[in-house]
C-alpha positions in Angstrom: 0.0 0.0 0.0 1.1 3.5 -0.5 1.8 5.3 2.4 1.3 9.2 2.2 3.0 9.6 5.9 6.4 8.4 5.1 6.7 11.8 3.0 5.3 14.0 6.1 1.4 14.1 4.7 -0.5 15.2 7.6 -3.9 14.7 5.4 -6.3 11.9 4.8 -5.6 10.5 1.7 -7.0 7.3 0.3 -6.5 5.3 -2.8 -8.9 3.1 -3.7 -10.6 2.2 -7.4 -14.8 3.1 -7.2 -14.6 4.3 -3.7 -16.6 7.2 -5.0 -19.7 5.2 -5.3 -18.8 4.5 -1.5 -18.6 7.8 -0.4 -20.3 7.6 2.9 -18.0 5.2 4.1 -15.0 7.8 4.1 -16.9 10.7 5.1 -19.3 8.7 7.7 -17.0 9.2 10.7 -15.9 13.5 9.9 -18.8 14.3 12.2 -19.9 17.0 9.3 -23.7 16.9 9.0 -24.3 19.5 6.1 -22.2 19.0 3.3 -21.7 21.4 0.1 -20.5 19.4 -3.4 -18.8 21.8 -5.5 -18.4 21.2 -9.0 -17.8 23.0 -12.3 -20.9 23.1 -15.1 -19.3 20.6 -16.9 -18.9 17.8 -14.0 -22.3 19.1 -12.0 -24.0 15.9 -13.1 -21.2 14.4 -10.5 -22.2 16.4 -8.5 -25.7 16.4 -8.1 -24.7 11.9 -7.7 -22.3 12.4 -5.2 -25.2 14.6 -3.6 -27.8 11.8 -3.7 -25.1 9.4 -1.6 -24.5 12.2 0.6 -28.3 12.0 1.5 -29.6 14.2 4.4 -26.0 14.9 5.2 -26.3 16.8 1.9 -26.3 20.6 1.7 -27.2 20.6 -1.9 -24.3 21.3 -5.0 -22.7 24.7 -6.2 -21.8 24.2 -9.5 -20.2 27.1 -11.0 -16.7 26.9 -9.9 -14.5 28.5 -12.6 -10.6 28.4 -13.6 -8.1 30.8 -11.3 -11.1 31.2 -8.7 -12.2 34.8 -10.0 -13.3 36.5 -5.9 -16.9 37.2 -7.8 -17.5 33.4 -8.1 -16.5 32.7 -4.4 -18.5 36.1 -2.9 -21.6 34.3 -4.5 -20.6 31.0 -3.5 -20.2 32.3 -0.1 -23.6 33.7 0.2 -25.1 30.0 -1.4 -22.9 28.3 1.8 -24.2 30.2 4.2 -27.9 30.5 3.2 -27.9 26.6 2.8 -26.2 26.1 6.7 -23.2 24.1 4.9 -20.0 23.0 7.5 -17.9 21.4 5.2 -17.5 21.1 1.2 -17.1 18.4 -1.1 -14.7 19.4 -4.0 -15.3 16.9 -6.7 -13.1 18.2 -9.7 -9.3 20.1 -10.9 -7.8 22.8 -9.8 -11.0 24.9 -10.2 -12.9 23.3 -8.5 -10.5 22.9 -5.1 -9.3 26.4 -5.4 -13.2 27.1 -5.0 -12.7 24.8 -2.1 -10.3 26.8 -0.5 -11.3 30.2 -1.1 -14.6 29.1 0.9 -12.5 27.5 4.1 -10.4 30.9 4.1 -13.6 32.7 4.5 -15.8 30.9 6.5 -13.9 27.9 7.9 -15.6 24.9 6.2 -14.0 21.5 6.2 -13.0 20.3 2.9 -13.0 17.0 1.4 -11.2 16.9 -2.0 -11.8 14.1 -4.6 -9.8 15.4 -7.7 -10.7 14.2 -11.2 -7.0 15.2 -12.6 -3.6 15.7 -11.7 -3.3 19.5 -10.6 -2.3 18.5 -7.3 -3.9 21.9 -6.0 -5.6 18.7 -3.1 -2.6 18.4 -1.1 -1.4 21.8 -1.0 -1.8 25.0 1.2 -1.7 27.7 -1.7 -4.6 29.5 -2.9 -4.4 31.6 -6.1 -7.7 34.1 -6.7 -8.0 36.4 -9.4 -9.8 39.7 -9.3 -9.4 42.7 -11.9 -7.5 40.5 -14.2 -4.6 39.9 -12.0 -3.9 36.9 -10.3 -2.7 36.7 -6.7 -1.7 34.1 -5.2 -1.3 33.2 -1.0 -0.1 30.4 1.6 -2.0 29.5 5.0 -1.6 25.9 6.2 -5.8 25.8 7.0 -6.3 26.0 3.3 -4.7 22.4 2.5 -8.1 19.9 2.6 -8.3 17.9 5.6 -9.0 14.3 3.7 -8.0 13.5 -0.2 -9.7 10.9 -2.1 -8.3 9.4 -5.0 -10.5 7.5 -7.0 -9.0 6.5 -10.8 -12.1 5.5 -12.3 -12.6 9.2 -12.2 -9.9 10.1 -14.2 -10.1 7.2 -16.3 -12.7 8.9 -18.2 -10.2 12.3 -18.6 -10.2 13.3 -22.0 -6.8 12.8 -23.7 -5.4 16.0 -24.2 -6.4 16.7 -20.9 -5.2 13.8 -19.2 -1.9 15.1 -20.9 -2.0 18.8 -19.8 -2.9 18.6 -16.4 0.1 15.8 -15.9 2.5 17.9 -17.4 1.2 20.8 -14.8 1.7 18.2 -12.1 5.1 18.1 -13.2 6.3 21.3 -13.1 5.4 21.5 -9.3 7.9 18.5 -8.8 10.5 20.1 -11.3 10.9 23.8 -9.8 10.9 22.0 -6.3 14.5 20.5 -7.1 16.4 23.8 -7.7 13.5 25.7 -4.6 15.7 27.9 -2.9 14.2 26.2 0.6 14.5 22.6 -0.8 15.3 19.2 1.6 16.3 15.8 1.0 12.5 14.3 2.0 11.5 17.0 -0.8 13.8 15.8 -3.5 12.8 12.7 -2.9 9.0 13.5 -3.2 9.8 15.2 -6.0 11.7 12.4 -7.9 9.1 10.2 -7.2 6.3 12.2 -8.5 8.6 12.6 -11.8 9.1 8.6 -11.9 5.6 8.1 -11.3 4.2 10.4 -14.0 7.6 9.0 -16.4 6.4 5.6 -16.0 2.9 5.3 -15.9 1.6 8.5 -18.9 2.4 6.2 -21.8 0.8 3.7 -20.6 -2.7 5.8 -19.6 -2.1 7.3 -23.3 -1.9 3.5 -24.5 -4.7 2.2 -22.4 -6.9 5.0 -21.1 -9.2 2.7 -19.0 -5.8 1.2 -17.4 -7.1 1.4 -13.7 -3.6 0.5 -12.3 -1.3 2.7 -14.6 -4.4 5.2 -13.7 -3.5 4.7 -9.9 0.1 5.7 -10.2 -0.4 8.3 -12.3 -2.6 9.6 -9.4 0.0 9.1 -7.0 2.5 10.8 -9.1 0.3 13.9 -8.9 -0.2 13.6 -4.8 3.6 13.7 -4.8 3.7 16.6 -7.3 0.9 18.3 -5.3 2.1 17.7 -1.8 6.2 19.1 -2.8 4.3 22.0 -4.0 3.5 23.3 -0.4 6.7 22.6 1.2 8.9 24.4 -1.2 8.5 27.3 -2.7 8.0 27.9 -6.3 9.9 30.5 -8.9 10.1 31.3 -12.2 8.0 28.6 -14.1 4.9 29.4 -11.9 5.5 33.1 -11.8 5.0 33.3 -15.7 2.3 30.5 -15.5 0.5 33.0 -13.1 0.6 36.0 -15.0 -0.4 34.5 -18.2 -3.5 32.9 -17.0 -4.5 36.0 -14.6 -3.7 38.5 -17.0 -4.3 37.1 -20.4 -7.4 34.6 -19.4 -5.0 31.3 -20.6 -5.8 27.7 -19.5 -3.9 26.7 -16.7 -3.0 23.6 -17.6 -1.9 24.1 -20.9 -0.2 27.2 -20.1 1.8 25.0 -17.5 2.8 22.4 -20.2 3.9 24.9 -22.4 5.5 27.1 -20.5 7.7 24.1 -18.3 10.7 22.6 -20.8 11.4 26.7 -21.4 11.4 27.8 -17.8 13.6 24.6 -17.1 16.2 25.6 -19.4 16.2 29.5 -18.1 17.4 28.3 -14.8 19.1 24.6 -16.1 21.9 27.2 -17.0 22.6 28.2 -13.3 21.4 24.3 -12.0 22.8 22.2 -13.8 23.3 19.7 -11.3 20.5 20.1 -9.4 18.1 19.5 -12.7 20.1 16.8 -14.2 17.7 14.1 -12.8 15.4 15.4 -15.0 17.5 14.4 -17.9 17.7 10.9 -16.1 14.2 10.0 -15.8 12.6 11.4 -19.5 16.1 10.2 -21.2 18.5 12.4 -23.0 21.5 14.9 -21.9 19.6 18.0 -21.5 16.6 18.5 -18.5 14.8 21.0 -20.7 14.8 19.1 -24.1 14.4 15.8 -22.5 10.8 17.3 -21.4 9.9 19.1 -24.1 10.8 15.4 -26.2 8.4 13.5 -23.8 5.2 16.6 -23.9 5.7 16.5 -27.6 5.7 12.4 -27.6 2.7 12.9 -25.5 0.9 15.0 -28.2 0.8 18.2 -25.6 0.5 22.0 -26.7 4.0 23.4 -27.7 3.3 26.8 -28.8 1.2 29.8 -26.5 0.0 31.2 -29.9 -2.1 28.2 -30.0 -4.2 29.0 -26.9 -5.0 32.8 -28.0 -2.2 35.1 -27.0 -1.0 37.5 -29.6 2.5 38.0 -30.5 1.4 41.9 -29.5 0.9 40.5 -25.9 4.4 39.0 -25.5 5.5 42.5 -24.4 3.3 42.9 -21.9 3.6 39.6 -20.1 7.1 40.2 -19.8 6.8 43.4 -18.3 4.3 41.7 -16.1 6.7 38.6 -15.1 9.4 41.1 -13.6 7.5 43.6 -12.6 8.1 41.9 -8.9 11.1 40.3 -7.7 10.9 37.1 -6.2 13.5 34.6 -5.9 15.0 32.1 -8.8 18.0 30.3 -9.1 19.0 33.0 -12.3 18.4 36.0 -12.6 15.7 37.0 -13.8 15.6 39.6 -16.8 13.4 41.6 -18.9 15.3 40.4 -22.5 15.6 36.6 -21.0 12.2 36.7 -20.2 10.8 38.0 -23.0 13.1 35.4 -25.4 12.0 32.4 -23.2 8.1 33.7 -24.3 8.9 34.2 -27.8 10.3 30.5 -28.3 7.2 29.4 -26.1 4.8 31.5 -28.2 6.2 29.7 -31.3 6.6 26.6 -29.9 10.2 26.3 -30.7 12.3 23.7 -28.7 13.8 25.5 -25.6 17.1 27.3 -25.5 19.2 28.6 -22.6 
């Protein structure tokens, strides 16, 4: 069995094929009595099921979570919660979906359950990141991490394709940027390289098989161990311009994180070589940054930011944007590297130092 604890989990997380037609016998003993599913429009038929096992522990289903968690949707969440006497939500769903989780706890102090239908990994970490005016902000408080995680594969068994590929690739990059962190340990290396191995390993063989249950259930694993080194080390440049591409120019978050990855990774492979070579061990090859950009391209991923709506006109802009802050990064980061690391991307070049 895999044990979450030996990597310092303090949440409830369970693996287990269909246990989300058994979902009263992991929520049974929480003592929560009035439970909130949240869902996006596209999964609120999940929902509005996992609602009818629930029965009168039920609080009814909010189904308008939205990508980066815009403040308007959780203000009018909010108001649903409390006018419906909810003490604890049920996140069925990505990124979205949790971040609506967690923008709820932050306000009101809900319990959340998370049962995560991909591999964003946002389940098992204690970031929230909330856009309002078209800027995306992003903050850490250890009460926003869910308090039990539920990992059923049958659930992403059905994930499309491309974005089985996309969100794993976003999964990824947590584990990647957590081997050069500045505040990086040998426990999160190691979660790290596992999440890598796990996602190395078992991707083709989801791709291959997409009803593989088992290859399924390590790819799910991969993305706990993405997900959980996400909130013990901090992040830099490959999340920074994720951020400000999806808060400021409206870009999916999980493609914009596949993209984006093989050319951050060379940026800073220049200073870190060392620290980055596994990278180059696990996806085969010499180089960290073409060795992943070889393995999203072998995966049919997105290669090129053009291709999700950005202009070439906007490439100035983000750039401005992605320094306009300093924050930490093994290089330095500047204006003209910046802005050539988003040109390559935009064209869906290879990457370059």
């Amino acid at each position: 069995m895999f044990d979450t604890r030996k990597y310092g989990s303090d949440q409830a997380v369970v693996f287990e094929a269909g246990l989300h037609r058994n979902l009263m016998r992991n929520v049974a003993d929480l003592g929560l009595t009035r439970i909130l599913v949240l869902t996006t429009p596209q999964q609120s038929s999940l929902g509005l099921e996992l609602a009818a096992q629930l029965g009168e522990r039920t609080a009814g289903v909010f189904c308008r979570a939205t990508m980066h968690t815009p403040v308007a949707v959780t203000e009018e969440a909010v108001a649903h919660l409390e006018e419906v006497g909810a003490d604890a939500v049920l996140s069925a769903g990505g990124g979205s979906t949790i971040g609506l989780g967690k923008a709820l706890a932050l306000r009101t102090g809900v319990t959340q359950i998370a049962l995560p239908t991909t591999y964003a990994g946002s389940e098992c970490t204690p970031i929230l990141g909330q856009t309002e005016n078209s800027v995306k902000t992003t903050m850490r408080d250890e009460n926003l991490r869910p308090a039990v995680v539920l990992y059923d594969p049958e659930l992403v068994a059905t994930l499309p394709v491309a974005m089985t590929v996309t969100s794993a690739l976003n999964a990824l990059a947590h584990a990647v940027e957590a081997l050069y962190a500045q505040d990086r340990t040998p426990k999160a290396t190691e979660l790290a390289l596992f999440g890598l191995r796990a996602f190395a390993d078992s991707l083709p063989a989801v791709l291959a098989n997409p009803t593989d249950l088992d290859a399924r259930l390590v790819t799910q694993q991969g993305a706990w161990a993405c997900g959980t080194v996400l909130g013990q080390v901090g992040m830099a440049l490959h999340h920074k311009l994720c951020h400000t591409l999806g808060g400021s120019f409206d870009l999916p978050h999980a493609e914009t994180h596949a993209i984006v990855l093989p050319h951050a990774t060379a940026y800073n492979a220049a200073q870190v070589p060392d620290l980055l070579a596994p990278v180059a061990e696990i996806f085969g090859g010499s180089d960290p940054a073409q060795a992943l950009w070889e393995f999203a391209k072998a995966q049919g991923a997105p290669l090129a930011l053009r291709d999700l709506g950005i202009g070439s006109e906007d490439l100035d802009r983000a750039a401005d944007l992605a320094v306009q802050n300093p924050y930490w990064n093994p290089r330095e980061i500047t204006r003209p590297g910046i802005r050539d690391l988003l040109q390559r991307a935009w064209e869906g070049h290879a990457p370059a130092a």
